[in-house]
N, C-alpha and C positions, 0 to 999 in steps of 0.2 A: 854504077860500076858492076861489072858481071864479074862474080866470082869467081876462084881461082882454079884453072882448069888441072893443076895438079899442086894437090895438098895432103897432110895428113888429115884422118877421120874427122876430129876436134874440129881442124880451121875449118874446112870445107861445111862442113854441119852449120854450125857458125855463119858462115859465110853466104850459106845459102836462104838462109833463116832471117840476116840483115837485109839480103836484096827482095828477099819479099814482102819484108816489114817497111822499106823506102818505096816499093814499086804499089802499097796500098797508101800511102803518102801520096804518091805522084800523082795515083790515077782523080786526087782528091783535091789537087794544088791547084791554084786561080778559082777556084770556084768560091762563090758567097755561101752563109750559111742557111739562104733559103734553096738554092739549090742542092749543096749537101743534106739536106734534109726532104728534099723532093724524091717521089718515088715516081718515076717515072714509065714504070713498067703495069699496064693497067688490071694486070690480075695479080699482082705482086704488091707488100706492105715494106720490100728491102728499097733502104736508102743507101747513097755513101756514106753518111753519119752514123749509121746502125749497123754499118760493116764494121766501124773504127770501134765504136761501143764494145761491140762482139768482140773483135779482138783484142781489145784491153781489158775483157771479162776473162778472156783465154789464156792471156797471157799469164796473169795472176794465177787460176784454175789450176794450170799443168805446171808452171816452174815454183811459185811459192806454196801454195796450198797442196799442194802432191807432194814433189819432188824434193820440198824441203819441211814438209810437215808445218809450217807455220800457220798459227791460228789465227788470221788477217777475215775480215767482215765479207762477205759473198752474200748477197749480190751486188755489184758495181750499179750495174743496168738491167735488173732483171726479176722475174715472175716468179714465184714460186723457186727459185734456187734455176733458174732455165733462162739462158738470155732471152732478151726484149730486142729485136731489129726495131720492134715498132715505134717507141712512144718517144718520136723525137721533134715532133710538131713543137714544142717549146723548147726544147736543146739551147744551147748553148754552145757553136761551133767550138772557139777558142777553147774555153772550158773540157771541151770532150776529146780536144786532142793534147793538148797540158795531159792531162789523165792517161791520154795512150801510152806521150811519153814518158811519163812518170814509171809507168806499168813496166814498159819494157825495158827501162833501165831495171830498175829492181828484179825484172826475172835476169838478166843477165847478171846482175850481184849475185842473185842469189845461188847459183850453181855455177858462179864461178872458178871455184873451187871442186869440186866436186868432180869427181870421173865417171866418163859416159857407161860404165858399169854400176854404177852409184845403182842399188836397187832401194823401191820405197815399195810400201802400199797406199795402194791409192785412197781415197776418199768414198770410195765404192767398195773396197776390199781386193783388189786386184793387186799382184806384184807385177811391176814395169821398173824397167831403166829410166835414166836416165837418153841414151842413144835413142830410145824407142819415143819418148815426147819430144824429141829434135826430130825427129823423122814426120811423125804426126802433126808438128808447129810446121812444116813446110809444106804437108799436105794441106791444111786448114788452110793456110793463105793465098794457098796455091789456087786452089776451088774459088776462097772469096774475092782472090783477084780477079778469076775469070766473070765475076756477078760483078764486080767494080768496072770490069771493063767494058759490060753492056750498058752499066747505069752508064756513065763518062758518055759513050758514045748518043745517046739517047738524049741526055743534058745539055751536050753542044757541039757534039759531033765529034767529039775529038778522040783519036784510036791512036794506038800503038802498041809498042812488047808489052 
């Protein structure tokens, strides 16, 4: 579903934030979890599996650990406090997408409430909005949908938006 070509700030932000959290689903859908976990790109360590990772590391990062100050465990999937695309050779598909959506329910809880003026500091010492990590969650997905889309096609040929 292509979001709404006229809305206020909130919906549209929102909106555009769902379709590219479904459109790294899609690009992920029918595949087994030895393929999700294939890297298919031969100078490259990124899988579809370690996209989902990544994004369920992010998701948490900027809406619950930022945005709402919550003391919740970091790293999900990750190195030194730095996501991990790599270490998914034993993964567990089902397992790591339960987890995405788990993640991105709870960032949508979490600032549910909350107005896109909402300022926090970050975890780095930065002050940001609110509005500005909805901008930035659409850019992130935005970029790693275009790396979903070359794995996908590379996996088994299959392309689209």
């Amino acid at each position: 579903t292509d979001p709404p070509t006229v809305a206020g700030e909130r919906e549209s932000l929102e909106a555009w934030l769902d379709y590219h959290r479904r459109t790294l689903l899609w690009k992920c859908a029918g595949l087994d979890a030895e393929q999700l976990r294939s890297r298919p790109v031969a100078t490259s360590t990124l899988s579809l599996l370690g996209l989902v990772r990544h994004m369920t590391m992010v998701e948490r990062w900027w809406f619950q650990l930022n945005a709402c100050g919550r003391k919740l465990e970091l790293p999900l999937w990750s190195r030194d406090g730095e996501p991990d695309f790599d270490d998914v050779d034993s993964a567990d598909a089902e397992t790591d997408f339960a987890a995405y959506d788990r993640e991105v329910d709870a960032a949508r809880s979490a600032v549910a409430d909350l107005p896109l003026d909402h300022v926090f500091r970050t975890r780095r010492g930065a002050d940001m909005d609110l509005r500005w990590v909805y901008v930035h969650m659409i850019e992130e997905y935005a970029r790693h949908n275009g790396h979903a889309d070359l794995l996908r096609e590379l996996i088994d040929g299959s392309t689209g938006d």
